[in-house]
N, C-alpha and C positions, 0 to 999 in steps of 0.2 A: 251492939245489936248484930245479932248473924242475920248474914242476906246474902245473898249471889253467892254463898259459899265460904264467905270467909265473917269475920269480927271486924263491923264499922265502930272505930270513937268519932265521938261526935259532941260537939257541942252545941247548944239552945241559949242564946240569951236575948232581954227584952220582948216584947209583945209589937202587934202590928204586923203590919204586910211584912212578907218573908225574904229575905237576903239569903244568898249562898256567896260565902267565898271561897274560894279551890286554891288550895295554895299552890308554890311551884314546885322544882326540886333543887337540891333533895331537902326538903323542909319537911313541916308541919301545922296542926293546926295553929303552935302560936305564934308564927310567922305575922296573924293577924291581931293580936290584940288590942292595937292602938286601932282596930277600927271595928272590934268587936267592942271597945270602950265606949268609941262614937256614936256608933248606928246602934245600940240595943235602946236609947231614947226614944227610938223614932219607930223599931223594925223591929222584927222576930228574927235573929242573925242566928242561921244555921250555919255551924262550921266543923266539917269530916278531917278528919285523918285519911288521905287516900289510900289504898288500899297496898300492905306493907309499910306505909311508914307511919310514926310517932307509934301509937297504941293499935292501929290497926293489922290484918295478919293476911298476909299473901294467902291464896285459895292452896290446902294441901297435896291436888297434882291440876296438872294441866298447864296450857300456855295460857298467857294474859295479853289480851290486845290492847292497844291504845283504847278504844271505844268500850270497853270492860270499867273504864277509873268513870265513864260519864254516868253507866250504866246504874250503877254501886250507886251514885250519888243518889238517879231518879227514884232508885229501890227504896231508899233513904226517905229520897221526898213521902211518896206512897206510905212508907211506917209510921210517918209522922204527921199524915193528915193533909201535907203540904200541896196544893192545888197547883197554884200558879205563884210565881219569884222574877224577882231580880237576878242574875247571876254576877258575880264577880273574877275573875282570876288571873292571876300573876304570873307570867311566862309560861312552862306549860299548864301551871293551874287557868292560863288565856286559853289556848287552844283546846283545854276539857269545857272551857265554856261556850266554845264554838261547837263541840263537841252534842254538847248537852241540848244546846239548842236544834240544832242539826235529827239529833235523836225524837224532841218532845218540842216543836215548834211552837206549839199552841196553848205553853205553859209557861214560857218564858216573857215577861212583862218588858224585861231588858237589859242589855248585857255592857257590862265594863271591862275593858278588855287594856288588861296593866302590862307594859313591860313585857310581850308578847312576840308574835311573829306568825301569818298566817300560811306562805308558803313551804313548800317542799323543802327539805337538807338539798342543799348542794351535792353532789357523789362522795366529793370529798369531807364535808359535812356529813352524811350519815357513817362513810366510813370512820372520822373520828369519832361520833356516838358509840360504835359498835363497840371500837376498842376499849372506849372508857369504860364501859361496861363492866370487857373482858377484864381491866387493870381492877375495876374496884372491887369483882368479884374475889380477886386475885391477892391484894394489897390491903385490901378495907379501905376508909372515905378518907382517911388521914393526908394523903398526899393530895389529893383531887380538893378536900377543903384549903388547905394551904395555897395550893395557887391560885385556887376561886375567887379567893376572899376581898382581892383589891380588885376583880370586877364584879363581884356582887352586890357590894356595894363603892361606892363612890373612893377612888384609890386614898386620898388624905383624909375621908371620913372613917377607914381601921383605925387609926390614931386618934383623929378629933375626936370620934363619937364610941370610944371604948364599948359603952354596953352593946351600943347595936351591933357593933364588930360580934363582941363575943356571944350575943345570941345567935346572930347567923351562924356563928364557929359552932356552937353548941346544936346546933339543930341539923348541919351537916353531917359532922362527927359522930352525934348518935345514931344518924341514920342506917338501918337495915342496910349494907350494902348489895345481898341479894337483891332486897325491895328496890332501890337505884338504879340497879342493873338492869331487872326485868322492867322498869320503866323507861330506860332508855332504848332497849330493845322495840317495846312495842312505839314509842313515840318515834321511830327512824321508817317505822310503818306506815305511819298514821296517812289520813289524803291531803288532799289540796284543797287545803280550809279557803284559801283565795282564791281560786278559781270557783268552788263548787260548791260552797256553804256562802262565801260572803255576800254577795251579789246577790243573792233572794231574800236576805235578808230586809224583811221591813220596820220592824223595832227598833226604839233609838239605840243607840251605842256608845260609848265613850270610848274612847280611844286616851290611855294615860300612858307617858313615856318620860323618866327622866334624861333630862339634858346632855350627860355624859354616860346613859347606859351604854356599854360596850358589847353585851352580851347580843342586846335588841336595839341596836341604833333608831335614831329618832326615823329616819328613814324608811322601816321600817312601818312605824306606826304611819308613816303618811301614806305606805302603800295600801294599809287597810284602810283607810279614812276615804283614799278615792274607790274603791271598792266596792264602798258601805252608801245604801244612799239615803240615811238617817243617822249620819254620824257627826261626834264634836270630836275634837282632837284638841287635849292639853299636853302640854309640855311643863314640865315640873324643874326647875332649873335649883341649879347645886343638887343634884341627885343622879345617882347610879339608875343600876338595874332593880331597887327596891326601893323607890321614894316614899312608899307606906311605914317604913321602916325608918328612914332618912330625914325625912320633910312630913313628917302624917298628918301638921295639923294643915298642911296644903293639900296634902293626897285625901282628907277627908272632907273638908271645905267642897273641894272639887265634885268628890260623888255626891255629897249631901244636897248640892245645888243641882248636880246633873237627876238625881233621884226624885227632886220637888218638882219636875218641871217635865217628871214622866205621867 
């Protein structure tokens, strides 16, 4: 579907109140499957390709902002009839979901906020963003997936848990490394979703963090939860930075309980 100027994929499954999940980077939409499996029972699970990766197409010129990936989704909403959702998303597919909400307060029912982080880079932190950017542009995703990979997911789950290994590997590696870049760019922009989105926030929230994420320590998610002043905070234990991927029939458990009881 063209909107904001570029080609959204996108996927629709199941009927019922509407879900969005945003995946992180540099992924795609089937980052979610094992919970596009679960929630299409229950829910209308809408799930995009952000804008440059998997099947979707960076805008032909122009700069792209961090607020541009929420924008795309709402456009989305709008073409598809879709009123009012749930949001979901996955490190920075979390902060397009503060994003989103931030943008269309009055449409969002309630957000799950996985494997995340809502403050500012560091200096030194956004200077490492920049660089990585500049390398993947540079290099392509080859080197940046390989060292990723044992904190993407959980360091002994590359070997235990092969498939999951190698779909992450797969969904890295084919990534647009433009598309990469220019998200990393614009997310080294992005505000202070903890200071200035989180705290107005009235809708429930989950807060989901694996155990040994390294990427977003559990730390992390407890900064958002005192924050939040309708939040739950789960900890998913034996899981990395993607226990949707890791542990999904806990990571689904988890929403499907937090979602009944919205």
């Amino acid at each position: 579907m063209i909107l904001n100027g570029i080609n959204i994929n996108y996927i629709v499954a199941g009927e019922g109140g509407a879900i969005v999940l945003i995946h992180g980077h540099p992924f795609d939409h089937t980052m979610w499957q094992p919970q596009i499996d679960a929630f299409s029972d229950q829910f209308k699970v809408i799930v995009p390709d952000l804008r440059g990766y998997g099947k979707s197409t960076l805008p032909a010129t122009g700069a792209t902002r961090f607020e541009d990936y929420a924008t795309d989704i709402l456009l989305l909403l709008d073409a598809l009839g879709v009123d009012s959702f749930h949001v979901a998303g996955l490190s920075m597919g979390g902060q397009l979901a503060m994003e989103t909400y931030r943008q269309a307060p009055s449409r969002v029912k309630s957000l799950i906020l996985a494997d995340t982080f809502a403050s500012l880079d560091t200096p030194e932190g956004k200077k490492t963003r920049i660089e990585g950017a500049d390398r993947m542009e540079r290099e392509g995703m080859g080197g940046y997936a390989g060292e990723s990979i044992h904190k993407m997911i959980k360091a002994d789950h590359v070997t235990t848990m092969p498939d999951v290994a190698a779909h992450v590997m797969r969904m890295m590696t084919s990534t647009n490394p433009k598309a990469a870049a220019t998200a990393m760019r614009a997310r080294s922009e992005r505000i202070d979703y903890l200071g200035e989105v989180l705290p107005k926030i009235e809708i429930p929230v989950l807060v989901v963090v694996g155990r040994q994420d390294e990427f977003t320590p559990v730390a992390k998610a407890e900064e958002m939860h005192a924050a939040l002043k309708n939040s739950k905070l789960i900890i998913i234990e034996d899981a990395g930075h993607m226990p949707n991927l890791e542990r999904p029939d806990e990571f689904n458990k988890v929403v499907l309980e937090f979602l009944a009881g919205v």
